[in-house]
C-alpha positions as a Markdown table, in Angstrom:
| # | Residue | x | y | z |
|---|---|---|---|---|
| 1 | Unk | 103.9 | 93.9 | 110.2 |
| 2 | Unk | 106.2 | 90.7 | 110.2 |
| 3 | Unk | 106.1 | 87.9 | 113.0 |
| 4 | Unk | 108.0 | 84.8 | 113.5 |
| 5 | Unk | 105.9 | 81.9 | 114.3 |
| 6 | Unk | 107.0 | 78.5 | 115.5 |
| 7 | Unk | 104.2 | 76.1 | 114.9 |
| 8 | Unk | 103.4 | 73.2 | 116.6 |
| 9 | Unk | 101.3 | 70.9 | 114.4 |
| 10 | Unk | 99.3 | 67.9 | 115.7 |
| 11 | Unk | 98.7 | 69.8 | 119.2 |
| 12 | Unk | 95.7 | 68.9 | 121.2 |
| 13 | Unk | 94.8 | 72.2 | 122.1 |
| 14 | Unk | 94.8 | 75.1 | 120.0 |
| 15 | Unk | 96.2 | 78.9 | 120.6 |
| 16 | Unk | 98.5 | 81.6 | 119.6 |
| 17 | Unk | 100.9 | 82.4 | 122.1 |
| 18 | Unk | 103.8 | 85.1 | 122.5 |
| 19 | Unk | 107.0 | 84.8 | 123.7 |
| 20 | Unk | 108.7 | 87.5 | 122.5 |
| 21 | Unk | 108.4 | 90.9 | 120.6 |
| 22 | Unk | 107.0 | 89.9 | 117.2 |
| 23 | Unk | 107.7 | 86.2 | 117.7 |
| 24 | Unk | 104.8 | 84.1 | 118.0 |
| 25 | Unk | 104.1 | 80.1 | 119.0 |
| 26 | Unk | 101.2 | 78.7 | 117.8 |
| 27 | Unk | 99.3 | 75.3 | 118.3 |
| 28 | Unk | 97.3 | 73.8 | 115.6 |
| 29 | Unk | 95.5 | 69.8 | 115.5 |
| 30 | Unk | 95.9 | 70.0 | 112.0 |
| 31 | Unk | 98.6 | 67.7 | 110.4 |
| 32 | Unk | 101.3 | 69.0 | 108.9 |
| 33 | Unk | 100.4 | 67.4 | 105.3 |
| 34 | Unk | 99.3 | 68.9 | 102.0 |
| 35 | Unk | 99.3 | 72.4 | 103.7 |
| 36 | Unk | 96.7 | 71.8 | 106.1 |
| 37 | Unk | 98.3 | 73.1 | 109.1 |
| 38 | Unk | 99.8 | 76.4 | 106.8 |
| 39 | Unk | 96.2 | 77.2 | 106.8 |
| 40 | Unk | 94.8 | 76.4 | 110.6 |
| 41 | Unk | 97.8 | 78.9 | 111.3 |
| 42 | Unk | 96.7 | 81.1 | 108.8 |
| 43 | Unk | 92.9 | 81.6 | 110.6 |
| 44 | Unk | 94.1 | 81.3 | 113.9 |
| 45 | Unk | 96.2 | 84.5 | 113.1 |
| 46 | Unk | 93.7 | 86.2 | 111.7 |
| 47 | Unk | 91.3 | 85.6 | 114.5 |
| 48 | Unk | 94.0 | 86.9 | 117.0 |
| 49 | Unk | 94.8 | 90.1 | 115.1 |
| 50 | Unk | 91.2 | 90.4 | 114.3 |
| 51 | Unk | 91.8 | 90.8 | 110.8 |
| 52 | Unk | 90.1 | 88.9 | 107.4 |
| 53 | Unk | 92.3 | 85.6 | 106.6 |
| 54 | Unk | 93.2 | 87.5 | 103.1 |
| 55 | Unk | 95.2 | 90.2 | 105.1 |
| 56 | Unk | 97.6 | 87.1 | 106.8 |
| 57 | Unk | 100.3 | 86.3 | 104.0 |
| 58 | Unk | 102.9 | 83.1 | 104.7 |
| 59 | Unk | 106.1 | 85.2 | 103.2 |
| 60 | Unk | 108.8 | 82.3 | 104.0 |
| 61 | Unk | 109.0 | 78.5 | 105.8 |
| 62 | Unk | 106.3 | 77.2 | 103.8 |
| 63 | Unk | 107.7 | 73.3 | 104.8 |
| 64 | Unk | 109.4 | 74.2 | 107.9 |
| 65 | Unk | 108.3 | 75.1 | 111.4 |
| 66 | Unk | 109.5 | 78.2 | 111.7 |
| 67 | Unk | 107.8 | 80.4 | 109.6 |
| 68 | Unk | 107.3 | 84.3 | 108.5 |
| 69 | Unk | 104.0 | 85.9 | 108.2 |
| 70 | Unk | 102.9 | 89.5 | 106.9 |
| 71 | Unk | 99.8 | 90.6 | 108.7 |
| 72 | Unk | 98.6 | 93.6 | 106.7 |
């Protein structure tokens, strides 16, 4: 499955929210330097699918804030 995330880097609080089908914001503290915040995203995903962080692929946006995942 594909989802479009719009991350929010540098957030106090943290959490995965949804507003809208298969279009996800989420809120991570980390910065958005040396992929840091790629990979908060990354295991806040997998803990709100309930999945292992290998099965939670960044497919595109790698620099940018709107990004694609594949959860698999």
């Amino acid at each position: 499955m594909k989802i479009s995330v719009s991350v929010k880097p540098n957030s106090k609080a943290e959490k995965v929210e949804l507003l809208a089908e298969n279009h996800y914001q989420v809120r991570v503290n980390a910065p958005p330097v040396e992929g840091k915040a790629n990979e908060r995203v990354i295991e806040l995903l997998a803990e709100h699918f309930k999945v292992p962080k290998s099965r939670v692929q960044l497919c595109s946006g790698g620099k940018s804030k709107k990004k694609v995942f594949e959860i698999g």
